[in-house]
C-alpha positions as CSV (number, residue, x, y, z in Angstrom):
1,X,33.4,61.0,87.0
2,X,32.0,58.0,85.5
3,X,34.2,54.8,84.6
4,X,33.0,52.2,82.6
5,X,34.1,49.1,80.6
6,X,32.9,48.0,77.7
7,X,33.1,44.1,76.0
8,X,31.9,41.9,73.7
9,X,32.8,41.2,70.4
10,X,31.0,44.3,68.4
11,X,31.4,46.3,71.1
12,X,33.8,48.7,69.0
13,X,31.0,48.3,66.4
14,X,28.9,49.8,68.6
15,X,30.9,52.3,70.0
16,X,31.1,53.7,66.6
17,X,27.7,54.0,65.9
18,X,27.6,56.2,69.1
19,X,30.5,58.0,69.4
20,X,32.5,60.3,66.7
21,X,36.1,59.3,66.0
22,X,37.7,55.9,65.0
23,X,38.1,53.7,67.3
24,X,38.8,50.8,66.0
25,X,42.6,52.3,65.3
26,X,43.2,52.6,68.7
27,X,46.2,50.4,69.6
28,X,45.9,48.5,73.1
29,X,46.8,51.6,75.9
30,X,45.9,54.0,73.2
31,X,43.0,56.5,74.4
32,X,41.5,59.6,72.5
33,X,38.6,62.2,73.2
34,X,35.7,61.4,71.3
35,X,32.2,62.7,71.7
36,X,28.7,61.0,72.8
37,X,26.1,62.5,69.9
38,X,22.1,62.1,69.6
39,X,20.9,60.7,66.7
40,X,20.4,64.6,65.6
41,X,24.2,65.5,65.9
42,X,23.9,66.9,69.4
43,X,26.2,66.6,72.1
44,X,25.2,64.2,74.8
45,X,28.8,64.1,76.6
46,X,32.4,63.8,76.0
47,X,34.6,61.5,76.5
48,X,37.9,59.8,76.4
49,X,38.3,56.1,75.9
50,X,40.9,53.5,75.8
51,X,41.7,49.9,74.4
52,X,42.4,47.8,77.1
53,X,43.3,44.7,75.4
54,X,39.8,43.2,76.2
55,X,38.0,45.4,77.0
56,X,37.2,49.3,76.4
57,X,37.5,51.8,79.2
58,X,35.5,54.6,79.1
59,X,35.4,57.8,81.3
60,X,32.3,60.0,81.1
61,X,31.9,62.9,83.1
62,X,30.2,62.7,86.4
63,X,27.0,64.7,86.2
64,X,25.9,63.3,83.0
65,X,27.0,59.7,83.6
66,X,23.2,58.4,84.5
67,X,21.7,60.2,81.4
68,X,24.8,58.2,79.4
69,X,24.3,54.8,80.5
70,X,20.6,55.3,79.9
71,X,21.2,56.5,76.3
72,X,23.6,53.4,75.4
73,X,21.0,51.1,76.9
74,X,18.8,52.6,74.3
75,X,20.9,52.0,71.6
76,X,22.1,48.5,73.2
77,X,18.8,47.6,72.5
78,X,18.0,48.3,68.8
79,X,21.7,46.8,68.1
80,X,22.5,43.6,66.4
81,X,25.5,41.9,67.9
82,X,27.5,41.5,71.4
83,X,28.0,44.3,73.5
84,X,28.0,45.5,76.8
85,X,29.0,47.7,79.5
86,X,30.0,47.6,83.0
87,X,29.4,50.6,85.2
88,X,32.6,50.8,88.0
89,X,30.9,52.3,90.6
90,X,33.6,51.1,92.8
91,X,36.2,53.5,91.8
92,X,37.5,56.9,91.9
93,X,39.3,59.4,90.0
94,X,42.9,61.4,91.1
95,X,43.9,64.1,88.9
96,X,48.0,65.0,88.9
97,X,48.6,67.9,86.4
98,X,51.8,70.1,86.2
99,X,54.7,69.9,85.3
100,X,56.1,68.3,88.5
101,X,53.2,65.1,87.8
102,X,55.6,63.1,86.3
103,X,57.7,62.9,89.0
104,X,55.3,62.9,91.6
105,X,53.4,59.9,90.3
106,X,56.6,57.9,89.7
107,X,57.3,57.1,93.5
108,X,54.1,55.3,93.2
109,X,54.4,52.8,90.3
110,X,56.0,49.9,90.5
111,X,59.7,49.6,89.7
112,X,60.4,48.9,86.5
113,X,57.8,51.7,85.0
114,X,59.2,54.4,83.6
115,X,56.9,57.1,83.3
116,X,59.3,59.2,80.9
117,X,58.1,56.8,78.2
118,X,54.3,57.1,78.9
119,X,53.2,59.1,75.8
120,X,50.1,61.3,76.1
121,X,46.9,59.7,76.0
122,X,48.7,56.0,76.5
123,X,47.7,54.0,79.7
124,X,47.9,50.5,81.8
125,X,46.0,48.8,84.6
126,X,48.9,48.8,87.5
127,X,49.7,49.6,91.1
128,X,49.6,52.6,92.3
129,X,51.4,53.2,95.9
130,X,50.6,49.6,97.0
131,X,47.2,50.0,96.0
132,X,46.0,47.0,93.3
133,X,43.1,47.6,90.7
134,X,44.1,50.8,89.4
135,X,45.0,52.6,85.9
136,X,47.2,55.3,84.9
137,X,46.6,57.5,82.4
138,X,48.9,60.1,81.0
139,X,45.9,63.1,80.5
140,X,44.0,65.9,81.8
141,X,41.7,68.7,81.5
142,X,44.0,71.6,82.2
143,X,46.6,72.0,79.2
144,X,49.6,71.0,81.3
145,X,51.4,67.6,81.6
146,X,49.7,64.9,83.8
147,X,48.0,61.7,85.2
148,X,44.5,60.5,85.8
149,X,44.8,58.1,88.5
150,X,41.9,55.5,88.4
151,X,41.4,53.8,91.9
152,X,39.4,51.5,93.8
153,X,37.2,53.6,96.6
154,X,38.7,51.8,99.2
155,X,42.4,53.0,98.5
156,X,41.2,56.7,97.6
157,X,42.6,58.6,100.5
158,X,45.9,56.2,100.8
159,X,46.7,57.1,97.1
160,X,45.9,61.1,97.9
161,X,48.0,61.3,101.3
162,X,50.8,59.3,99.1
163,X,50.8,62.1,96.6
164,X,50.3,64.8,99.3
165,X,53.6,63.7,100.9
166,X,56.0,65.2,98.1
167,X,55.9,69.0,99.4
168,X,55.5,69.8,95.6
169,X,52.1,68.5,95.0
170,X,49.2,70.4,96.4
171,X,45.2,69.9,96.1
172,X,43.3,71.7,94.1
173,X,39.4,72.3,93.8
174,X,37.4,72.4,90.6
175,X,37.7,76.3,90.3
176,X,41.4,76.0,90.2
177,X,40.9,73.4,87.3
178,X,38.5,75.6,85.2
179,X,40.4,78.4,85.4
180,X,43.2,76.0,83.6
181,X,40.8,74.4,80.8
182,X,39.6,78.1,80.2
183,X,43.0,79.0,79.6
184,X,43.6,76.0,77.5
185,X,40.7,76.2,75.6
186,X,39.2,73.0,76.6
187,X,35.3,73.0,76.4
188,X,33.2,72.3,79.6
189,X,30.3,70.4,78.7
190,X,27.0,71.9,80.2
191,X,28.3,75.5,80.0
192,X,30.4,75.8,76.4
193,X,29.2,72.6,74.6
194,X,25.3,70.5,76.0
195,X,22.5,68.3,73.7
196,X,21.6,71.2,71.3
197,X,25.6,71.5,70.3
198,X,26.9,70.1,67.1
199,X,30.9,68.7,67.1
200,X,31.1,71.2,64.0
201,X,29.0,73.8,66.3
202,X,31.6,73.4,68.9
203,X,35.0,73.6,67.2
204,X,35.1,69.7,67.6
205,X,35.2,68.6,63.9
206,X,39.1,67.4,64.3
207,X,37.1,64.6,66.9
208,X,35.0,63.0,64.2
209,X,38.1,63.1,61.7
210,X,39.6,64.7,58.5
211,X,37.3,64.2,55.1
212,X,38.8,61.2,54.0
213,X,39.1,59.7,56.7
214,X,37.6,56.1,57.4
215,X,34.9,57.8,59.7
216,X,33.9,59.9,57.7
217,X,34.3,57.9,53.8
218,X,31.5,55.4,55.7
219,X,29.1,57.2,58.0
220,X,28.3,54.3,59.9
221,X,26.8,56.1,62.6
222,X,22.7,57.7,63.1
223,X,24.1,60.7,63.6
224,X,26.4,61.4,60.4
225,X,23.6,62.6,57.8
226,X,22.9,65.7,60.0
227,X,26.2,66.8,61.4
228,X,28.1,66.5,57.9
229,X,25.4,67.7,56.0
230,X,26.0,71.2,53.9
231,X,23.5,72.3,55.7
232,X,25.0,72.2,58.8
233,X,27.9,72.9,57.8
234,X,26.9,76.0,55.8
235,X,25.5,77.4,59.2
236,X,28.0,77.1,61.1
237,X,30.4,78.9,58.6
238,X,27.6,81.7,58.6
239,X,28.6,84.1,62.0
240,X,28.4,87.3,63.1
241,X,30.7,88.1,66.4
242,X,30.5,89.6,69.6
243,X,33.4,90.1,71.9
244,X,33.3,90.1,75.8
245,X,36.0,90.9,77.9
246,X,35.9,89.4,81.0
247,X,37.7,91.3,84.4
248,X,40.3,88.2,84.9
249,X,42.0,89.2,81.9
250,X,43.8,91.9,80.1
251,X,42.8,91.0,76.4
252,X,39.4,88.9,75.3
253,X,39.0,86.4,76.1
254,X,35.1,85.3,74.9
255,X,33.0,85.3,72.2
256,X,29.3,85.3,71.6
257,X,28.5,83.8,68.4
258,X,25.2,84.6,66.3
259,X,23.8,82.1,63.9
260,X,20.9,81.5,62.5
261,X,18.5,83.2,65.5
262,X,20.6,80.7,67.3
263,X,23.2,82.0,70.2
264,X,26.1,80.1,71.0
265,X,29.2,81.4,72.8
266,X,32.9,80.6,72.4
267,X,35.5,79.9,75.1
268,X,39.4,81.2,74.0
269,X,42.3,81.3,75.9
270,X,43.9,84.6,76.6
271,X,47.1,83.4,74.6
272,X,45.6,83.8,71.4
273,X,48.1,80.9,69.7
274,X,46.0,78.1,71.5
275,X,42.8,77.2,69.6
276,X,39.9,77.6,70.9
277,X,36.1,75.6,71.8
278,X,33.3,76.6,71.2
279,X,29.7,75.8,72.8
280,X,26.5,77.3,73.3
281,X,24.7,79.9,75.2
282,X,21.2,80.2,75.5
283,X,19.9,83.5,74.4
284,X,18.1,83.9,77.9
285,X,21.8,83.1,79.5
286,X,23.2,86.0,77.6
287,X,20.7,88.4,79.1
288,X,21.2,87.1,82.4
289,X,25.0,87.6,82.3
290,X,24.4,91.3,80.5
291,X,22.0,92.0,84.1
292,X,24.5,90.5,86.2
293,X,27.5,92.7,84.6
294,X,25.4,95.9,84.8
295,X,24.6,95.1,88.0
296,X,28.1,95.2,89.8
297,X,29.0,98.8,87.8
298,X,30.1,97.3,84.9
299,X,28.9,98.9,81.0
300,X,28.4,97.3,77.6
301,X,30.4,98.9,74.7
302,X,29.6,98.1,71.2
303,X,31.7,99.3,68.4
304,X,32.3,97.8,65.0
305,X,35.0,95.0,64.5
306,X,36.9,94.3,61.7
307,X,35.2,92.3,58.8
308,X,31.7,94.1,59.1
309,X,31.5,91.8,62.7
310,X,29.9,93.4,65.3
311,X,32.1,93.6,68.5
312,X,30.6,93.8,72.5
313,X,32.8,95.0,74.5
314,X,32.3,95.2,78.5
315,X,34.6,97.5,80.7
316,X,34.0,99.8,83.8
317,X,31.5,102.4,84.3
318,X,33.2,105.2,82.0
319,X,35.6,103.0,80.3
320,X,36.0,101.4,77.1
321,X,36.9,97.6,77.1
């Protein structure tokens, strides 16, 4: 991942003419997901920020952090007022999530921290396991209670045996992790949501903030006359769906989404109370993964879905999804 801090006196100025959301109401320790947009509405990254009292903390995600800081350089540039960003190349990012974090993580912060009164998205610079120069975070990308556990490089490994000690806490890769945001129906950026995804495109609207909201009353941001536009938002609204069914599960758990010669694909969890995201997938993609499927034995079904939509369904050779 990619931390970074932000100052300066317009630097939530210019956070906002970047990012969706409102920033400026976050309350010191307060931290939201909010989403990097082009000046054309697309999706550039997401991320989730903080008010650190005098600063803002930032955390971007790893393989697009480069492509980030070079964007808000850009924009650095052709803005009027103080601002500016410190890339922390020095530290790294632990991950606790379950519902065991909690008490995992509290051997490790100081006494006097109570981690039962840590509400979600609410963090603090502290020490964790001896180790100064970190932050806590109460977070995650997997739908379940947990911490994100910012750390100098040095202290890495000490702050990952520490947690390894409890017999409860176990390591986990990044497949074990995308099975849980899949499930959750958190999007992935580069596979459900990339640059030629709108918020509105990818379910995200709630990130940019209800219509009467201050956000969305000013508009103070390059991108806000394309992604709010009716147009947009008229195409968007304007779907036909297809339906995969993937092996992992027992009931759907995708969606292909048509609109406007456009393909974009849509990420559910297989408990269909959750909501959803929603992203894109190139039309070229969609062959490929059709190929693939037919390739290991496996057969498209289409039938007709309820509305006039147009359902794909995959299942085994001879079966129906």
């Amino acid at each position: 991942m990619g931390q970074l801090r932000w100052y300066g006196a317009d630097r939530i100025k210019f956070l906002e003419s970047v990012l969706v959301g409102d920033i400026a109401a976050l309350k010191e320790g307060e931290s939201k997901l909010s989403l990097i947009t082009s000046p054309e509405g697309g999706i550039i990254d997401d991320t989730v920020l903080a008010n650190a009292g005098d600063s803002v903390y930032m955390v971007v995600n790893g393989a697009c952090k480069h492509g980030d800081m070079a964007h808000f350089k850009e924009q650095i540039a052709a803005f009027n007022g103080d601002v500016s960003f410190e890339y922390l190349d020095n530290l790294s990012l632990v991950a606790v999530q379950g519902k065991g974090a909690m008490a995992a993580v509290q051997s490790l912060v100081p006494d006097g921290v109570d981690l039962a009164k840590v509400p979600f998205l609410k963090g603090f610079d502290t020490t964790l396991a001896g180790i100064p120069g970190c932050r806590l975070t109460r977070c995650g990308y997997t739908g379940e209670d947990g911490f994100e556990l910012s750390v100098p490089d040095t202290g890495a490994v000490q702050l990952a045996e520490a947690l390894l000690k409890d017999p409860t806490v176990k390591p986990a890769g990044l497949g074990a992790r995308d099975s849980l945001r899949l499930e959750a129906g958190l999007c992935l950026y580069g596979n459900d949501i990339d640059l030629t995804t709108t918020p509105v495109e990818g379910g995200l609207t709630w990130t940019i903030g209800g219509p009467k909201t201050r956000r969305r009353t000013e508009q103070g941001a390059l991108f806000f006359p394309f992604l709010l536009s009716s147009r947009t938002l008229i195409k968007t609204k304007s779907h036909r769906w297809r339906e995969l069914e993937l092996d992992l599960f027992k009931e759907p758990v995708a969606y292909e989404l048509l609109s406007s010669g456009a393909n974009s694909f849509e990420c559910c969890n297989s408990v269909p109370t959750r909501f959803p995201g929603r992203g894109r997938l190139p039309g070229a993609q969609w062959e490929a993964q059709a190929a693939r499927s037919q390739a290991r034995g496996l057969q498209w079904h289409e039938s007709a879905g309820a509305r006039g939509r147009r359902n794909l369904r995959r299942g085994r050779e001879g079966q129906t999804a």
